[in-house]
N, C-alpha and C positions, 0 to 999 in steps of 0.2 A: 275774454277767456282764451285758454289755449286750447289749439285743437289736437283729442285725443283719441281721434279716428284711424282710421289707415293711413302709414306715414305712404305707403308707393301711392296711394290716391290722389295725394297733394301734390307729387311730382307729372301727376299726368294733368290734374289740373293746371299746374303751371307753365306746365309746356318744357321742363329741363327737368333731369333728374336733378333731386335736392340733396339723396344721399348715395353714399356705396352703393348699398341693396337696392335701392331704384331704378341703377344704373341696367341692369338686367332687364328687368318687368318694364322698364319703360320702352327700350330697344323692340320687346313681344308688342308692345302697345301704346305707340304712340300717340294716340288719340284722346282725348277728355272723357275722364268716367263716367260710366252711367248708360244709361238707353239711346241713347241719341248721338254718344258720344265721338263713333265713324261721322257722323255728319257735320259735328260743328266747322266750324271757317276760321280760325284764329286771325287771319287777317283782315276778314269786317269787325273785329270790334273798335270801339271810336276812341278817339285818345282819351279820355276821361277814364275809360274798359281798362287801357293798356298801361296807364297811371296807376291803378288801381291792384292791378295785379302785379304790375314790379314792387308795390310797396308790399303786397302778400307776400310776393315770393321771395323776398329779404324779412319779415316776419317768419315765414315758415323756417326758411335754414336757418335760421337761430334759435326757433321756437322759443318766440319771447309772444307775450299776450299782445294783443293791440292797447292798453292801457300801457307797457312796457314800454311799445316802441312810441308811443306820444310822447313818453319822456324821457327817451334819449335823444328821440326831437327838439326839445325844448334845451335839451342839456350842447345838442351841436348846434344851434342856435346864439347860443350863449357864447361860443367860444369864438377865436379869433381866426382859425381856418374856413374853407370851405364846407359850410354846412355839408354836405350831400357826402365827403370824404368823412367828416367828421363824425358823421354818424354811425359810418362803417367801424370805424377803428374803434368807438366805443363800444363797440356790438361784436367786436372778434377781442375787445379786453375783460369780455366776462370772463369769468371763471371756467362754466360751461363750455364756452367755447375753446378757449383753451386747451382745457384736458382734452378735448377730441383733438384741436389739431398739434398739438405733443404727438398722439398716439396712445394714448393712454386709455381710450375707452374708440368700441366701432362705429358710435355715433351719437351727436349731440342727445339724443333723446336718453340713453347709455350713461352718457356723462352727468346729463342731469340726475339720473338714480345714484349713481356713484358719489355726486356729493350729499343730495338731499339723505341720505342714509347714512355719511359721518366716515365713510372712506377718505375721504381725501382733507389735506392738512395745507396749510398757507403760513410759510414761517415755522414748522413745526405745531401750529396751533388748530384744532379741527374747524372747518370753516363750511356749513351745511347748505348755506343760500348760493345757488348758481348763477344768481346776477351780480354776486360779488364783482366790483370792479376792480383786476389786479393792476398793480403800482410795478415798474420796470425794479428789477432790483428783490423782488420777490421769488422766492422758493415754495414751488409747488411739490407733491409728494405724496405720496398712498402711504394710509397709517401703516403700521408693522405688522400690526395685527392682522390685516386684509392681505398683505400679501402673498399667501399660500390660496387665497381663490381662485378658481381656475378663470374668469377675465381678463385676471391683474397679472396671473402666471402667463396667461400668452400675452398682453400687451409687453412683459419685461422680456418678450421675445422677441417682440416689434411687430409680430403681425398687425395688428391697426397701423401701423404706423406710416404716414403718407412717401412716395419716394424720393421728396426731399424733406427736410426738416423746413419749416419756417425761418425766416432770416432774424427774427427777433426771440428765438425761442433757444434755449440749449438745454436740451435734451439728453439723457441718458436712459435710456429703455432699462438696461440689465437693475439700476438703482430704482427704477420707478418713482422718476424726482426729474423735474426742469426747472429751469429758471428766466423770467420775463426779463429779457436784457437788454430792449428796449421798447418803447412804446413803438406800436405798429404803424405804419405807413402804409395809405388806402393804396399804393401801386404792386405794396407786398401779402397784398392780400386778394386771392381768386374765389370769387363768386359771380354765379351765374348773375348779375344783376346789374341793369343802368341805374345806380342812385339818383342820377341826373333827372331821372323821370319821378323817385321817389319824391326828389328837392317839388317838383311843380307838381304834386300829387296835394304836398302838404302846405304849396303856397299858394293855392288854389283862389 
């Protein structure tokens, strides 16, 4: 399942903020939520702990389920790169993830609403599931209809929008439209996360 708790929670549990708004509350509170939370040690936990929580905290910035990410495991598994890359670049070609890092929504949790609700078009066509895997060569775009909301009217302002573009991304904010121009590359994509520990997480 996916978790529909308090997103800053997750960030303190992870030990990085995971989003924007984190970025604040975790700065006030650096520590792991809860009762006990001043006292925990991040560095006693045993590598099994530290496995365990890099593949959380590459689940959580995606916020894909743990059944999700088993199978984009088995899908980087299958290909001919480096699994631990491979799974990255599947995981920033949802759909979901995209529209946040375009700038088109303030955060993946945002982005998922925006599509599961039928804003958002792939080719001109509505496209409502956010594990959509987009294909290089595809045009994303907020329906017509949606674009007088006030979200969509400040993202075509570019407030979301990160202070560089993505290198595989072209973007047009004032259009509220991009296009995947190329398939992403795990060096052009920043996340707090060693997949490397992911990779022996799940070759356990």
């Amino acid at each position: 399942m996916r978790y529909t708790g308090p997103k800053v929670r997750l960030s303190r549990r992870a030990g990085v903020p995971l989003t924007r708004k984190a970025v604040r509350y975790f700065e006030e509170r650096p520590y792991p939520p809860g009762e006990h939370g001043r006292k925990t040690n991040r560095r006693q936990t045993g590598d099994y702990g530290l496995r365990l929580m890099e593949k959380q905290k590459l689940r959580w910035y995606y916020d894909v389920s743990e059944r999700q990410m088993r199978r984009y495991w088995d899908m980087a598994l299958r290909s001919t790169g480096r699994s631990g890359a491979e799974l990255v670049v599947l995981l920033e070609s949802r759909l979901a993830s995209l529209v946040l890092r375009a700038g088109i929504a303030p955060s993946i949790y945002a982005a998922r609403q925006y599509i599961a609700h039928g804003h958002i078009t792939v080719d001109g066509r509505k496209v409502d599931i956010p594990s959509y895997l987009v294909k290089p060569g595809q045009v994303i775009a907020v329906r017509p209809k949606s674009r007088t909301m006030q979200p969509f009217v400040a993202a075509s302002e570019g407030i979301y929008a990160d202070d560089r573009v993505a290198a595989y991304l072209d973007v047009n904010h004032a259009d509220l439209r991009f296009t995947l121009v190329a398939r992403p590359l795990r060096e052009q994509v920043a996340i707090p996360v060693d997949e490397q520990l992911v990779v022996e997480f799940y070759s356990r």
